[in-house]
C-alpha positions as CSV (number, residue, x, y, z in Angstrom):
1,X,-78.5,-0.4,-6.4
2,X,-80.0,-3.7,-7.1
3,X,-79.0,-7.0,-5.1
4,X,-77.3,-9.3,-7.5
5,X,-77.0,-13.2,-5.9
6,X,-73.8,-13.9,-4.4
7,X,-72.3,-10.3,-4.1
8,X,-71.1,-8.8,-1.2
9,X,-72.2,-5.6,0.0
10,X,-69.5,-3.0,1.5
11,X,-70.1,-2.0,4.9
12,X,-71.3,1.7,6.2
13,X,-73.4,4.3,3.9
14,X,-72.3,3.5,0.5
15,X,-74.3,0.7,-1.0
16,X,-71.7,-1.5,-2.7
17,X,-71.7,-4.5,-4.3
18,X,-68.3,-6.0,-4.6
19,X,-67.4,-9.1,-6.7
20,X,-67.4,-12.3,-5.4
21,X,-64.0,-14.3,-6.0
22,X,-61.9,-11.1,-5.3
23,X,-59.9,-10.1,-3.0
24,X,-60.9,-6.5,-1.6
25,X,-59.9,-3.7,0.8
26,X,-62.1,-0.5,0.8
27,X,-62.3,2.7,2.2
28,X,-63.7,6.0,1.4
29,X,-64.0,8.7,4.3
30,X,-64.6,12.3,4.2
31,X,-61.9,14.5,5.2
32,X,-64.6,17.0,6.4
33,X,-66.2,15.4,9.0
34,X,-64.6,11.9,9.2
35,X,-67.4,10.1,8.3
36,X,-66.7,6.6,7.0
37,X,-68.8,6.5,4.1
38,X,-67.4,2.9,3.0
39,X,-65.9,0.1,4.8
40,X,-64.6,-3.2,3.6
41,X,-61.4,-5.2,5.1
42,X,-59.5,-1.7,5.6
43,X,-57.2,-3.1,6.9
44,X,-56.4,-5.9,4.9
45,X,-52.8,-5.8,2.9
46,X,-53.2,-6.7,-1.0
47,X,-50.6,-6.1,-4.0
48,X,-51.0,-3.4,-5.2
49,X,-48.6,-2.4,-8.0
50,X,-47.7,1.3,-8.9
51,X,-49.7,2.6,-6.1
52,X,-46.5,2.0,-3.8
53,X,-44.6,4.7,-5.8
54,X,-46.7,7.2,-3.4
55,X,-43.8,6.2,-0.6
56,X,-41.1,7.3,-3.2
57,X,-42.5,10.5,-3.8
58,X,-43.2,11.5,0.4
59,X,-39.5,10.2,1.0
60,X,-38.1,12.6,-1.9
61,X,-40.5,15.3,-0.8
62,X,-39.1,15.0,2.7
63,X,-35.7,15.5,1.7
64,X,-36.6,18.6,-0.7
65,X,-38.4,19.8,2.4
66,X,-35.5,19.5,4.4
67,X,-32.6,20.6,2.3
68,X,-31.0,17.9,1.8
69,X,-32.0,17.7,-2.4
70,X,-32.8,20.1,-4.6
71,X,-34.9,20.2,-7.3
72,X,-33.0,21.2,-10.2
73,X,-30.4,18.4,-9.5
74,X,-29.7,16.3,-12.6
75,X,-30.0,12.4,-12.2
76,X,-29.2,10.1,-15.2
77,X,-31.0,7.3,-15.9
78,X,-28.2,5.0,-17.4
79,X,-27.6,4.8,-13.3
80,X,-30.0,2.0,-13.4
81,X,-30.6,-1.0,-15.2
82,X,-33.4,0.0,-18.1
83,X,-37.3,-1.4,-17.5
84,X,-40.0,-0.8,-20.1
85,X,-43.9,-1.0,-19.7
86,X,-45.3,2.0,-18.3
87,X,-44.0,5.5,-19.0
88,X,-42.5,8.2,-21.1
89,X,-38.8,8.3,-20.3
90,X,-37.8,5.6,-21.8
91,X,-39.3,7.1,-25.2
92,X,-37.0,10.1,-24.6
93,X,-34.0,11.0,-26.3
94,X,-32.2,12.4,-23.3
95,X,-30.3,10.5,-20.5
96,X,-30.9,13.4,-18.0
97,X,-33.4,15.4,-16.2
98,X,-34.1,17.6,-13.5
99,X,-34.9,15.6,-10.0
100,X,-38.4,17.4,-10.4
101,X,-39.1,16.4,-13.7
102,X,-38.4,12.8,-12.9
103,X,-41.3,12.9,-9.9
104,X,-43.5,14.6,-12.3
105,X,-43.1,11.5,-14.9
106,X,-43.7,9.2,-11.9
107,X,-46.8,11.3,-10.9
108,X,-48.1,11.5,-14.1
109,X,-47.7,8.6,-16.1
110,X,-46.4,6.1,-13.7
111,X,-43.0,5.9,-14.7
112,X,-41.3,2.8,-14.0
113,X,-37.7,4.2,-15.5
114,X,-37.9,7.0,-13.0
115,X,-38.9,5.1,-10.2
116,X,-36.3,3.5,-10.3
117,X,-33.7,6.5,-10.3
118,X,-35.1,7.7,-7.6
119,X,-35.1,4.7,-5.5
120,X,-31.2,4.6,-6.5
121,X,-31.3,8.3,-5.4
122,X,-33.5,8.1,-2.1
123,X,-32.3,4.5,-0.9
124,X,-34.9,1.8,-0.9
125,X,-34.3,1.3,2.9
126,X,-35.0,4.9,3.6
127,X,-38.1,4.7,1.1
128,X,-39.5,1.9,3.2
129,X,-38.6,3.2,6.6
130,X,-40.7,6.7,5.7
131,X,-43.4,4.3,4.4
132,X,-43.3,2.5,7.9
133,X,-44.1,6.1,9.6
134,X,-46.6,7.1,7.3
135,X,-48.4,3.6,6.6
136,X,-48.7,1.6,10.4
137,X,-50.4,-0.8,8.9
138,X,-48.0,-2.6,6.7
139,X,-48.3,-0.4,3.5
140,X,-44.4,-0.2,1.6
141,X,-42.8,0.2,-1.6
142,X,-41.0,-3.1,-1.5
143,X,-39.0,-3.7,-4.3
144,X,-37.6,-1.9,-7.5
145,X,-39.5,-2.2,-10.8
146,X,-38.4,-5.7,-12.3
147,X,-39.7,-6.7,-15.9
148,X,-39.9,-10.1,-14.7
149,X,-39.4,-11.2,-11.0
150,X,-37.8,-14.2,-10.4
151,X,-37.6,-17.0,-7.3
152,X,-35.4,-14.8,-5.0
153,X,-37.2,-11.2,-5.9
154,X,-40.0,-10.2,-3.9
155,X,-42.9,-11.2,-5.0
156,X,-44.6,-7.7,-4.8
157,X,-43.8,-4.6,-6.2
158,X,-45.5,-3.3,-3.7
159,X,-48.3,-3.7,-0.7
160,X,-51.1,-2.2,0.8
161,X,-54.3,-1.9,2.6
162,X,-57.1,0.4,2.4
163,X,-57.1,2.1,6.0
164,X,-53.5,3.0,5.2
165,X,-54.0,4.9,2.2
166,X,-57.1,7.0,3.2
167,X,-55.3,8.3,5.8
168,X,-52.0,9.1,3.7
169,X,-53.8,11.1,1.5
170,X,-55.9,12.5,4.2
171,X,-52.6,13.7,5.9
172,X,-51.5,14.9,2.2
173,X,-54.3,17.0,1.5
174,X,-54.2,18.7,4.8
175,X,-50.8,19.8,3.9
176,X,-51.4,20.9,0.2
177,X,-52.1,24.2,1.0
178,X,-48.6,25.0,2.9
179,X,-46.1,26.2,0.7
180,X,-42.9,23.4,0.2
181,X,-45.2,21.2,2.2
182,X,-44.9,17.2,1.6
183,X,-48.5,17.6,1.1
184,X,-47.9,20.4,-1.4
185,X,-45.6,18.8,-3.4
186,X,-46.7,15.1,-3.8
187,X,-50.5,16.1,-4.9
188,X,-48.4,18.2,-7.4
189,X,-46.8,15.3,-9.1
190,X,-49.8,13.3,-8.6
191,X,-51.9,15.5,-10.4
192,X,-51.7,15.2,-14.0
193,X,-52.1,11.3,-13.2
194,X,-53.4,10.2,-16.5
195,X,-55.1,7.0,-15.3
196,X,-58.6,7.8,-15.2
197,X,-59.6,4.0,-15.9
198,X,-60.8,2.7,-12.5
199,X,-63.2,4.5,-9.7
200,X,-62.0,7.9,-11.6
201,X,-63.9,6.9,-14.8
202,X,-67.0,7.6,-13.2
203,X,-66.5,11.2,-13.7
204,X,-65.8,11.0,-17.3
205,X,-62.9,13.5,-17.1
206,X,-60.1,14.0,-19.6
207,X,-57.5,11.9,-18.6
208,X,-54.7,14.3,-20.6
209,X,-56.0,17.2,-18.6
210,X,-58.0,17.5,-15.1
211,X,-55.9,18.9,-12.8
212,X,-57.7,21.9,-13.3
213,X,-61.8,20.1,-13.8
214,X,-63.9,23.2,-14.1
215,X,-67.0,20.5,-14.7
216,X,-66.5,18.6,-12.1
217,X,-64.1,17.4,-9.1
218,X,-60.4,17.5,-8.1
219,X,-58.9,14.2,-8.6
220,X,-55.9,13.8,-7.2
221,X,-55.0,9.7,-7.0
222,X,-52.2,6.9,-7.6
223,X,-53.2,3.7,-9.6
224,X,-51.7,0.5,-9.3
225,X,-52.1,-2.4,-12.0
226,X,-50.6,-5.4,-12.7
227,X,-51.7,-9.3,-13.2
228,X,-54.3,-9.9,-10.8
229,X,-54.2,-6.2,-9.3
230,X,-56.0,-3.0,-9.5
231,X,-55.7,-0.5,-7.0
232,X,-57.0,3.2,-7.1
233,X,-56.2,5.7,-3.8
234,X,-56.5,9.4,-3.8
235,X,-58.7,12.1,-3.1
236,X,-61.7,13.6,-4.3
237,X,-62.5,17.4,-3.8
238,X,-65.3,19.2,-4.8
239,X,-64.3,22.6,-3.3
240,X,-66.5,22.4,-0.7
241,X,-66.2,18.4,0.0
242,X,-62.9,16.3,0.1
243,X,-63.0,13.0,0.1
244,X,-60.2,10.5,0.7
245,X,-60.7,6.9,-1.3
246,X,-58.8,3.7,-1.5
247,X,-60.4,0.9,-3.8
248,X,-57.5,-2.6,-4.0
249,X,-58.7,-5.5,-5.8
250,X,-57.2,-8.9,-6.4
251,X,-57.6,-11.8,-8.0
252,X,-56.3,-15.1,-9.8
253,X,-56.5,-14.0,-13.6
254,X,-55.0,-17.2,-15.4
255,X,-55.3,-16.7,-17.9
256,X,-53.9,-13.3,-18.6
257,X,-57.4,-11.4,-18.8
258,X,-59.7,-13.6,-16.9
259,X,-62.3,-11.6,-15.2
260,X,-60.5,-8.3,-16.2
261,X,-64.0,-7.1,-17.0
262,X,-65.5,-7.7,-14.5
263,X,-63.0,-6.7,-11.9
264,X,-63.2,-3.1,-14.2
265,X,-66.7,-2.8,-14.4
266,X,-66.7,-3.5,-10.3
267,X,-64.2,-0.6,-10.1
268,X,-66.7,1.6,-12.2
269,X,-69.6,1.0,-10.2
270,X,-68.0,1.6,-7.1
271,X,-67.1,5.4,-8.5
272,X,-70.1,5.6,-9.5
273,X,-71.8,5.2,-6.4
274,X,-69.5,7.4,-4.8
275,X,-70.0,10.1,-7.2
276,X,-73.8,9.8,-6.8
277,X,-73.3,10.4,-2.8
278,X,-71.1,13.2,-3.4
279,X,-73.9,14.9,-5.6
């Protein structure tokens, strides 16, 4: 990849040029051998939107491992207050659905309505204590979905770094192939993810059906966007290869869609030159 003037480069095998005047944390590893094939303030925490709902779905995946839920219980979502934006359930006719339906709409399409019943379900301190053990770092899910947040709401939906979430779905994809495994479950709802619009759209997959890719890789991933924020974690597996990514961007965007673009086409080049290492 060509030099441009004034972009950084990422550190470790993968060439990439990241743009200047945003905020970045990067890492891609492979699961294989746990070779770092990307590097870039790892450890650094950014906002990162939806990509926080991960810690929702481990905490009620813990609980359905232990017992303690099922997944055929009913939750209603006139429990909570309602939120629009992304997802499906508040385009539903019914109030009610199975406790594994509602992780499959968060998994899926994001879905702030049922985020937020199961944060009323699971406890948003327990959600955050499981995030603590999972993400050392500083990683969380710290707040409920708010339309609007005000002076005394968190400013965050959520935060994260990199190092954190390469190693979560590292840990998740070690597990996927135990039966009622966190792993197992999470990269179940996670799957259909319909979000193909960041370091995914390098592979040019069908974002309303890839779970099963028979052209390509496994994507299994979480996005995150929001003002100023796009964020794209998950795995990569090629059968033989797995690959663990994490790609969080911010930036100032006043007005609402400055440097959109080019934040998007950053994301894009950086699956792209993952896709050309993985071959």
């Amino acid at each position: 990849m060509t030099a441009r003037c004034g972009w950084r480069r990422a550190e470790v095998r993968l060439n990439l040029e990241l743009l200047p005047g945003v905020d970045w944390s990067i890492a891609i590893v492979d699961l294989g051998s746990g070779e770092v094939l990307a590097s870039h303030e790892p450890d650094r925490l950014l906002s990162t939107a939806s990509v926080g709902k991960v810690f929702a779905l481990i905490e009620l995946a813990e609980r359905l491992r232990d017992g303690s839920l099922i997944a055929d219980q009913p939750l209603d979502r006139r429990t909570v207050s309602p939120v629009a934006d992304s997802g499906l359930w508040q385009h539903l006719a019914t109030d009610v659905l199975p406790l594994g339906d509602v992780a499959t709409l968060v998994g899926a399409v994001s879905d702030n309505l049922a985020t937020n019943v199961l944060i009323d379900l699971l406890g948003q301190d327990s959600i955050r204590a499981r995030a603590a053990q999972w993400a050392p770092r500083g990683s969380d899910l710290v707040d409920i979905v708010r339309g609007l947040r005000g002076p005394d709401d968190p400013p965050h939906l959520s935060l994260g770094c990199a190092a954190d979430h390469v190693e979560i779905f590292g840990r998740l994809w070690r597990e996927r192939t135990v039966a009622g495994s966190t792993g197992e479950r999470v990269l179940g709802w996670l799957a259909p993810g319909m979000d193909l619009s960041m370091v995914a759209s390098a592979w040019h997959q069908d974002p309303l059906s890839h779970a099963e890719e028979y052209a390509g890789p496994i994507i299994t991933h979480k996005t995150g966007t929001n003002l100023g924020v796009r964020a794209d974690v998950g795995v990569v597996d090629s059968g033989g290869r797995a690959t663990a990514y994490a790609v969080l961007a911010n930036w100032s965007e006043e007005p609402m869609g400055h440097r959109r673009d080019d934040v998007m086409g950053a994301l894009r080049r950086i699956g792209d030159a993952l896709r050309t290492s993985l071959g």
